[in-house]
C-alpha positions in Angstrom: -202.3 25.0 -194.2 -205.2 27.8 -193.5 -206.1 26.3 -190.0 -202.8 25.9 -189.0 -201.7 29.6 -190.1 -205.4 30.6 -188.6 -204.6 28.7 -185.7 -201.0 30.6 -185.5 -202.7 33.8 -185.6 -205.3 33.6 -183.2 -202.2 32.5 -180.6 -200.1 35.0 -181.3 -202.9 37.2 -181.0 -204.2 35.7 -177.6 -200.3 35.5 -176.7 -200.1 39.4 -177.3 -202.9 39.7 -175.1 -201.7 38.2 -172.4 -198.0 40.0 -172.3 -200.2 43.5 -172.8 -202.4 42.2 -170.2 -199.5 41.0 -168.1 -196.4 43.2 -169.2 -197.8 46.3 -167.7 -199.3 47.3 -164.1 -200.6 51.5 -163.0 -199.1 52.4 -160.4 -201.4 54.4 -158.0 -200.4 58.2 -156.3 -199.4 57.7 -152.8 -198.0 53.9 -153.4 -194.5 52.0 -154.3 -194.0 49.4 -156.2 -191.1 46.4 -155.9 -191.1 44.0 -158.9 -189.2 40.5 -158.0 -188.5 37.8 -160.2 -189.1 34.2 -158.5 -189.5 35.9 -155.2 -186.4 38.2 -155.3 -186.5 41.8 -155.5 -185.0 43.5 -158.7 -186.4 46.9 -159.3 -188.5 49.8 -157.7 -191.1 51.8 -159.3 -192.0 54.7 -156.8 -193.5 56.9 -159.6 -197.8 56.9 -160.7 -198.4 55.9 -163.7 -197.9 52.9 -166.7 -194.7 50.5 -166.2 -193.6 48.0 -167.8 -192.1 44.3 -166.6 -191.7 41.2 -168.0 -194.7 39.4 -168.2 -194.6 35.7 -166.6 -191.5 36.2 -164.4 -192.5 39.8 -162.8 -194.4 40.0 -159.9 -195.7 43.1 -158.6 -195.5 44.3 -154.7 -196.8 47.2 -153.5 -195.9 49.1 -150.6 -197.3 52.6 -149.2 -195.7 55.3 -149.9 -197.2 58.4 -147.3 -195.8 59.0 -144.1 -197.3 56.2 -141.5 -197.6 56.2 -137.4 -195.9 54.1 -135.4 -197.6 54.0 -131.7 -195.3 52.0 -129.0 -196.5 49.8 -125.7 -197.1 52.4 -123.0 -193.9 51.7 -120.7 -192.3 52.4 -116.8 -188.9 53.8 -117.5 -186.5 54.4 -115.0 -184.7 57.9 -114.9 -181.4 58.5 -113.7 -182.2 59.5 -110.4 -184.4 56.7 -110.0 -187.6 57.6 -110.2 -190.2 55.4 -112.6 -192.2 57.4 -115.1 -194.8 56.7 -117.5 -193.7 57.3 -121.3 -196.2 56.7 -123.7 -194.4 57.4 -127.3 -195.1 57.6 -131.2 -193.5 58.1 -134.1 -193.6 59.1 -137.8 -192.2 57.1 -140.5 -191.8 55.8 -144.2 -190.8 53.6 -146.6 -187.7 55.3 -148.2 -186.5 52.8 -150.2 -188.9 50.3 -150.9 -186.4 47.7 -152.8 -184.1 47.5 -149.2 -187.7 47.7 -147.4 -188.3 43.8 -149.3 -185.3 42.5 -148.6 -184.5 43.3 -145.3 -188.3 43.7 -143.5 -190.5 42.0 -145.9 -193.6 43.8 -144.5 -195.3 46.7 -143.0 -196.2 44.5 -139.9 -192.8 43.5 -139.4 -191.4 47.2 -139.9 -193.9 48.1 -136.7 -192.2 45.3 -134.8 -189.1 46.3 -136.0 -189.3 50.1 -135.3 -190.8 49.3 -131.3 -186.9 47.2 -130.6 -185.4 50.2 -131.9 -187.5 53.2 -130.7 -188.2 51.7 -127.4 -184.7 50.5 -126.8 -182.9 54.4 -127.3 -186.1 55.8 -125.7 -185.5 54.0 -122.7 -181.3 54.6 -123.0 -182.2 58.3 -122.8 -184.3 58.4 -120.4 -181.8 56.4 -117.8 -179.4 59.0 -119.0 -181.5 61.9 -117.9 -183.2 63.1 -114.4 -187.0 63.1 -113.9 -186.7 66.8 -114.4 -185.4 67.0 -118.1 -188.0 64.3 -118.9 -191.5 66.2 -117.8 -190.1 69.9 -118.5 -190.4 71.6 -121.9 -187.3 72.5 -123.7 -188.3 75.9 -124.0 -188.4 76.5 -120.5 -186.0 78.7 -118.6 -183.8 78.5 -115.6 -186.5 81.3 -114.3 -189.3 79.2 -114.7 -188.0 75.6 -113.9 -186.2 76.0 -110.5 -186.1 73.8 -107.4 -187.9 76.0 -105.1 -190.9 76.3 -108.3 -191.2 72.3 -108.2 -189.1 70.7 -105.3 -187.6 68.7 -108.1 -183.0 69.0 -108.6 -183.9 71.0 -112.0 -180.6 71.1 -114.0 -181.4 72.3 -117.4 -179.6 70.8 -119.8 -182.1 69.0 -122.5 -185.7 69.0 -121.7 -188.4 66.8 -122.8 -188.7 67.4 -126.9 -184.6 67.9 -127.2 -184.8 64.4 -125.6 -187.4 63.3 -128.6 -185.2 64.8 -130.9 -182.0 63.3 -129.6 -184.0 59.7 -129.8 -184.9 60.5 -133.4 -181.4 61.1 -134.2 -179.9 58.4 -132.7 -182.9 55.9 -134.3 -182.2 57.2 -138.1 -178.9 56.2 -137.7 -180.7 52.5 -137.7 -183.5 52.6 -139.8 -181.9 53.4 -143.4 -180.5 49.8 -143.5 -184.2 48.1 -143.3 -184.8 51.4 -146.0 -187.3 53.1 -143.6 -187.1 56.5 -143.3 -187.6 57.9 -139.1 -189.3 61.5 -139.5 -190.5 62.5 -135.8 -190.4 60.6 -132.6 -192.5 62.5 -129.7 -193.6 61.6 -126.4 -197.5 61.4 -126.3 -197.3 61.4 -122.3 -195.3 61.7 -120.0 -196.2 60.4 -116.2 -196.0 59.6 -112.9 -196.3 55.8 -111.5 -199.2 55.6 -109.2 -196.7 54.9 -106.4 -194.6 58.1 -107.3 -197.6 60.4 -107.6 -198.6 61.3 -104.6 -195.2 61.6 -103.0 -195.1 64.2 -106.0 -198.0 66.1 -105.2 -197.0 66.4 -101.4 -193.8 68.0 -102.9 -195.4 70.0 -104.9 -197.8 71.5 -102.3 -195.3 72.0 -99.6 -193.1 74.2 -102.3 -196.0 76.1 -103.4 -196.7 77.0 -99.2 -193.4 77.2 -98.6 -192.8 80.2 -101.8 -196.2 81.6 -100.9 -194.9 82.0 -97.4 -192.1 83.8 -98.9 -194.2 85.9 -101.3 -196.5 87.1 -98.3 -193.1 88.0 -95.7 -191.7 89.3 -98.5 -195.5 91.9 -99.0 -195.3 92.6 -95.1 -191.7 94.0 -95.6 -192.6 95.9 -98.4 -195.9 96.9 -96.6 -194.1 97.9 -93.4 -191.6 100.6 -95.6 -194.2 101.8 -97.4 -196.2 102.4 -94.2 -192.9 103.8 -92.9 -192.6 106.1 -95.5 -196.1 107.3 -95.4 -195.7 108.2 -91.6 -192.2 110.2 -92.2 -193.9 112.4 -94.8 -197.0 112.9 -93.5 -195.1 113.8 -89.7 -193.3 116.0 -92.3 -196.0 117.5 -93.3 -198.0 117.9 -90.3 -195.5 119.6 -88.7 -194.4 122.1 -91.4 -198.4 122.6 -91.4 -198.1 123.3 -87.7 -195.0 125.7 -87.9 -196.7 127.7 -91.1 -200.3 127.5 -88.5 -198.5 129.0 -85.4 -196.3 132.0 -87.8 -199.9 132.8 -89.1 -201.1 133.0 -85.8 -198.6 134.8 -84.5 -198.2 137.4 -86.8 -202.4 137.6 -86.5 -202.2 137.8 -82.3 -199.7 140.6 -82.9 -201.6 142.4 -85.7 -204.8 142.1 -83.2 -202.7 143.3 -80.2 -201.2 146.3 -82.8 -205.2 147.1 -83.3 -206.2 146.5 -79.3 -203.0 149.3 -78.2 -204.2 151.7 -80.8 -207.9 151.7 -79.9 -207.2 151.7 -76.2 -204.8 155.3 -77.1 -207.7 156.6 -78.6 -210.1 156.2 -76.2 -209.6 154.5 -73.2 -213.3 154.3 -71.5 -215.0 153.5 -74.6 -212.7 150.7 -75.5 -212.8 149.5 -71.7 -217.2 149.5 -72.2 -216.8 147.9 -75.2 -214.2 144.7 -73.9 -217.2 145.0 -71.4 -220.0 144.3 -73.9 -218.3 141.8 -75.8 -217.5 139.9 -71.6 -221.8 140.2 -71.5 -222.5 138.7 -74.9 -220.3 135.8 -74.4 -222.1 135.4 -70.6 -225.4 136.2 -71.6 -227.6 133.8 -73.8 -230.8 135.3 -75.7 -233.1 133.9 -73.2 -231.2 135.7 -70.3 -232.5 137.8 -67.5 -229.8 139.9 -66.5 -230.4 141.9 -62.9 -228.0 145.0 -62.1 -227.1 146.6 -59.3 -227.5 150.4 -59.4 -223.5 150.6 -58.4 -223.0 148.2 -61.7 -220.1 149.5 -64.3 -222.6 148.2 -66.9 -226.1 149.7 -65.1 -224.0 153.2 -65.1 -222.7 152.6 -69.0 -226.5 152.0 -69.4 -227.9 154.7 -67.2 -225.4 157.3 -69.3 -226.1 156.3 -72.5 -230.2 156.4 -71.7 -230.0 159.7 -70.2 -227.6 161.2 -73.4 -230.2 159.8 -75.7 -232.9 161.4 -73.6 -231.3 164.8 -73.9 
């Protein structure tokens, strides 16, 4: 009777062991857990720590539980004016409820596959929607700043690149909650021309950018030519106010001179007449001049006068 109670113990002991060992799993930060029961899904467990399940017929699944990138095929998309682009997109996603996650997706592989049918498929819905424009502009970008004549593309602002992202993720996490993913953020990575399209592009481009340059420059001759106009008006202005004042001064001077001339010729007439005399010689004569007079000479006899009255 003492080895069979001995023997009794020891299995209930090892027996306890193994549902401790067994009955109990730690779940680590930044995972989710999905316990099943012969392969079917009956609870979650999406906090860390010590839980508890039924040891024999509880399995443990885990899942991540952090946000996770989803990276799509690079793909030619046709826009609504017909022009092919080059869309390369991602996404941001999660597992949100990780007990729908098992049922419906199974894995994480098969949620990537699963997410590409659905991103891809509205990606390209909005992008046949849209004109080549709204697909390579910024949102944020004006009417002043995205016009035909700045890119020689029919820009009708309406959405814009990222309002188009956002109108994807919107319309894709209407999907996702039944296969218990979560959609976060869908953006496009790039955005291109085809190699065919490109060029044809560029030529656009160029010929806008001469043609508004062309524009800019007729535009700086007009501007130049009034301002050049302008200049002229004021400084004829100008000059001839200058001119007016110039010939008043003058005139009042010529008749001030004239004033002085009449008095000194009342005062004495023959000295004023030798000295109009003697100011004609000095502008004649230079300093190197030899000047020979005739004894009937005005000047020889003012000479003669004024020799003889300093001699006396």
């Amino acid at each position: 009777m003492k080895n069979i109670a001995k023997f009794l113990l020891v299995g209930l002991v090892l027996a306890a062991i193994v549902i401790i060992y067994d009955g109990f799993f730690i779940l680590e930060e930044g995972k989710q857990a999905v316990i099943t029961q012969f392969g079917a899904p009956v609870a979650s467990k999406t906090e860390a720590g010590l839980h508890f399940k039924k040891p024999f017929f509880h399995q443990v699944q885990l899942f991540e539980k952090k946000i996770q990138i989803w990276d799509g095929e690079p793909n030619q998309v046709p826009t609504n004016d017909k022009t092919y682009v080059y869309l390369d997109v991602t996404a941001r996603w999660k597992i949100a409820d990780p007990l729908q996650f098992l049922r419906a997706v199974k894995t994480e592989a098969r949620a990537q596959s699963l997410l590409s049918d659905i991103i891809d498929g509205t990606v390209r819905d909005m992008v046949n929607k849209n004109d080549l424009s709204e697909i390579i502009r910024s949102s944020d970008w004006s009417e002043a700043t995205m016009t035909p004549s700045n890119y020689g593309l029919e820009a009708r602002p309406k959405m814009g690149r990222d309002k188009i992202a956002a109108r994807v993720l919107e319309i894709a996490s209407k999907v996702t909650p039944q296969y218990g993913i979560e959609l976060n953020e869908v953006m496009f990575k790039r955005v291109n021309y085809i190699e065919s399209v490109q060029l044809r592009v560029y030529d656009r481009m160029i010929s806008e950018r001469k043609r508004i340059a062309a524009e800019k420059r007729s535009f700086g001759e007009g501007q130049k030519a009034e301002i050049l106009g302008q200049v002229e008006r004021e400084y004829n202005e100008i000059t001839s106010e200058a001119n007016r004042e110039a010939l008043r001064i003058k005139g009042k001077a010529d008749a001030e001179a004239t004033k002085i001339y009449g008095l000194a010729y009342s005062k004495d007439p023959e000295f004023y007449s030798f000295q109009r005399s003697l100011e004609g010689y000095a502008k004649i004569i230079g300093a190197n001049t030899n000047l020979v007079l005739s004894a009937d000479s005005e000047l020889y006899q003012y000479v003669k006068e004024v020799s003889g009255n300093t001699a006396e």
